[in-house]
Residue frames as qw, qx, qy, qz and C-alpha x, y, z in Angstrom:
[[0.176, 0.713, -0.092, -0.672, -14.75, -4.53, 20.84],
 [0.604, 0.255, 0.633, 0.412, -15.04, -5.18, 17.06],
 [0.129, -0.366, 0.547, 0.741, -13.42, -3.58, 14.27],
 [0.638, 0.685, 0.155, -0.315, -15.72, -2.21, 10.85],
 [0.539, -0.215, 0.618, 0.531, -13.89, -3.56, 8.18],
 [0.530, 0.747, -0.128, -0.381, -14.44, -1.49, 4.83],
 [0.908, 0.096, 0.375, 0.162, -13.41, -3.66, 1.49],
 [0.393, 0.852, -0.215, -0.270, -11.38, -2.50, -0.95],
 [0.777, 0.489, -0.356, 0.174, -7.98, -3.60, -2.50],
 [0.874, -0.407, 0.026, 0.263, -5.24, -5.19, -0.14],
 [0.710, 0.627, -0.205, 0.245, -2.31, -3.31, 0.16],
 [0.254, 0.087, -0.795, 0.544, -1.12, -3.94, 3.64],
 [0.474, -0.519, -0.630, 0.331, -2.68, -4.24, 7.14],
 [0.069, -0.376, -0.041, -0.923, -4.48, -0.62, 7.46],
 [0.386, -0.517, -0.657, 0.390, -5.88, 0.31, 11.04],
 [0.045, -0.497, -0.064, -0.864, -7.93, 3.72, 11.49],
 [0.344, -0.593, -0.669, 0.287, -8.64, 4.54, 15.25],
 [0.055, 0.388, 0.343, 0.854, -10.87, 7.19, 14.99],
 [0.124, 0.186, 0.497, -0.838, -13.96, 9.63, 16.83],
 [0.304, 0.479, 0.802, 0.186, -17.41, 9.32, 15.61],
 [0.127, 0.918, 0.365, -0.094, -17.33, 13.17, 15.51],
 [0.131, -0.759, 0.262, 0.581, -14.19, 14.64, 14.76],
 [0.509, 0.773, 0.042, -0.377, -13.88, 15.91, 11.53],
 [0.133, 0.687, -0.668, -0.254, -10.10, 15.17, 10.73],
 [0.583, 0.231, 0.777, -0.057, -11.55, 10.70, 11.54],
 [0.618, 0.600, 0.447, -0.241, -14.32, 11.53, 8.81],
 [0.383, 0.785, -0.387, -0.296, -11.66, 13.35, 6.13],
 [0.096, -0.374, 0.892, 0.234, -9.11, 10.22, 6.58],
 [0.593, 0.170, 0.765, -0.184, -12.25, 7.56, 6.40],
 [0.553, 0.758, 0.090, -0.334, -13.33, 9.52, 3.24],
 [0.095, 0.727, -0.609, -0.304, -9.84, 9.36, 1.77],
 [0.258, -0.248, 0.933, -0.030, -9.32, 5.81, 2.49],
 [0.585, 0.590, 0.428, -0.356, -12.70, 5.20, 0.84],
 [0.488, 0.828, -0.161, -0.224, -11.35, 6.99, -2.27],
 [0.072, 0.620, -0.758, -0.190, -8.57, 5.55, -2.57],
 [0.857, 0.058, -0.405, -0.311, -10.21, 2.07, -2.45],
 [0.144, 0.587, -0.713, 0.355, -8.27, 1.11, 0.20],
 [0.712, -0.411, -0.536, -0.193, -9.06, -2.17, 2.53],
 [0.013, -0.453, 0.519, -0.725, -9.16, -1.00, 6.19],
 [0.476, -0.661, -0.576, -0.069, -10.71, -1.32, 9.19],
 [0.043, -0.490, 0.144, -0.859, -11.92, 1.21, 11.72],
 [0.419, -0.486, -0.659, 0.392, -12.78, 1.81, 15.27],
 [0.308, -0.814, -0.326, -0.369, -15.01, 4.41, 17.13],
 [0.462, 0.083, -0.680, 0.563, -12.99, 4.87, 20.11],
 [0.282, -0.181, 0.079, -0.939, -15.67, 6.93, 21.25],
 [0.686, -0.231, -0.192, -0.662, -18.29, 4.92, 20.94],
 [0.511, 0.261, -0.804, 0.156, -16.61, 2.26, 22.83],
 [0.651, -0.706, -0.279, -0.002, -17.48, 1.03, 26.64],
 [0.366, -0.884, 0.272, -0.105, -15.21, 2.71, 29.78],
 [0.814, -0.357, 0.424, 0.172, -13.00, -0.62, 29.84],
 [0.766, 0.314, 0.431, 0.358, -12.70, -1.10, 26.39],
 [0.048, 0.995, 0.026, 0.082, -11.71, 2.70, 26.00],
 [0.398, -0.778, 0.486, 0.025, -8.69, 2.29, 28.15],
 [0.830, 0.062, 0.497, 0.243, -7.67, -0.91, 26.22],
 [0.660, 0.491, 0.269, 0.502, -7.18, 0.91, 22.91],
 [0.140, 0.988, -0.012, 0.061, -5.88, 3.75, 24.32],
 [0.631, -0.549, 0.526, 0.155, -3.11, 1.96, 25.93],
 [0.806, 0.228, 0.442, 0.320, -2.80, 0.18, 22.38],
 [0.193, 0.924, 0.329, -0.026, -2.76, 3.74, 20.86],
 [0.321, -0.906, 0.217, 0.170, -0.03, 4.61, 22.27],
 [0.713, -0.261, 0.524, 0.387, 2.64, 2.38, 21.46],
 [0.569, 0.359, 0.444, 0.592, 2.15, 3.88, 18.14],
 [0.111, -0.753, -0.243, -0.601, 0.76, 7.60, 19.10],
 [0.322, -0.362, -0.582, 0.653, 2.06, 8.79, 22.97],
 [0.070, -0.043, 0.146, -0.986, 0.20, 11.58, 22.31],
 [0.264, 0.412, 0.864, -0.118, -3.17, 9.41, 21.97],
 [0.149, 0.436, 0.164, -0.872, -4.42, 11.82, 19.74],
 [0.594, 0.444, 0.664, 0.096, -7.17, 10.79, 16.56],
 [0.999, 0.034, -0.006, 0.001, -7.30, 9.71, 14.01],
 [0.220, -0.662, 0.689, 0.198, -4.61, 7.60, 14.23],
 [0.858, 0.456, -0.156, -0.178, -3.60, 5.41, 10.94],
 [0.649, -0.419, 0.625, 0.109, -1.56, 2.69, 11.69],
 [0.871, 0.351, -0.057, -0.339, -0.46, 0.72, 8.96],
 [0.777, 0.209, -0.594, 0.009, 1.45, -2.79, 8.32],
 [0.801, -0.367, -0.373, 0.291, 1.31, -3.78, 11.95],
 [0.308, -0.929, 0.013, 0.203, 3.06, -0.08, 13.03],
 [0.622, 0.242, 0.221, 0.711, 5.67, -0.14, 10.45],
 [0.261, 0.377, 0.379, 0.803, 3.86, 2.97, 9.90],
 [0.111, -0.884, -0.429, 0.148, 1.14, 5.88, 11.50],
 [0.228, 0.439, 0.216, 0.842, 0.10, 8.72, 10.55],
 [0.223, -0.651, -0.624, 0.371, -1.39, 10.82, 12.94],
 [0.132, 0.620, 0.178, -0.753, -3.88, 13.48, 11.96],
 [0.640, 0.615, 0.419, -0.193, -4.94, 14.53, 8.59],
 [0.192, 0.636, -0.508, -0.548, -2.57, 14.93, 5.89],
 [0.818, 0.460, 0.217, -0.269, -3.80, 13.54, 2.87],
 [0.457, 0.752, -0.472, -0.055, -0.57, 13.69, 0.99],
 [0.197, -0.397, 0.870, -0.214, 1.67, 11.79, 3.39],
 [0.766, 0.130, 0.558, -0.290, -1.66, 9.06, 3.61],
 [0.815, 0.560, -0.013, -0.147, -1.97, 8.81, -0.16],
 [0.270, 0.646, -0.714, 0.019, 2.04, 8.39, -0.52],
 [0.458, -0.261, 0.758, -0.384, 1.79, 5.48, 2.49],
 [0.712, 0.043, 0.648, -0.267, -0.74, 3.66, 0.22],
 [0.599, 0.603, -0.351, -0.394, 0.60, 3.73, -3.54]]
């Protein structure tokens, strides 16, 4: 499986596992965009059957509820799970 890495400015280790159709994915990807933020993202959708079950199992350990997006950040210091733009934008000042 391989991770889209979007550039922007370094300000920790920012993971976005996400749906290629749900809306609350597309509002954090936007954000993280705006903010200039360097990330990378995964489809988990678009993923194969095997490789599905791999990152959901990873998912968890930060998210038991496996539920998207989920925004990991410095290595699971942190995750945010779901859309809240306020909490995200505090996480990355």
């Amino acid at each position: 499986m391989e991770w889209t890495r979007v550039k922007g400015h370094h300000k920790s280790d920012v993971r976005l596992y996400a749906l290629s159709t749900c809306g609350h994915c597309k509002r954090t990807k936007d954000l993280l965009n705006e903010l200039g933020i360097d990330y990378s993202f995964l489809f988990v959708d678009l993923l194969s059957e095997k490789e599905i079950s791999l990152v959901l199992t990873d998912i968890e350990k930060f998210n038991p509820r496996g539920s998207f997006p989920t925004l990991v950040i410095d290595n699971g210091k942190r995750c945010i799970v779901g859309f809240h733009e306020e909490e995200i934008r505090e996480a990355l000042s």
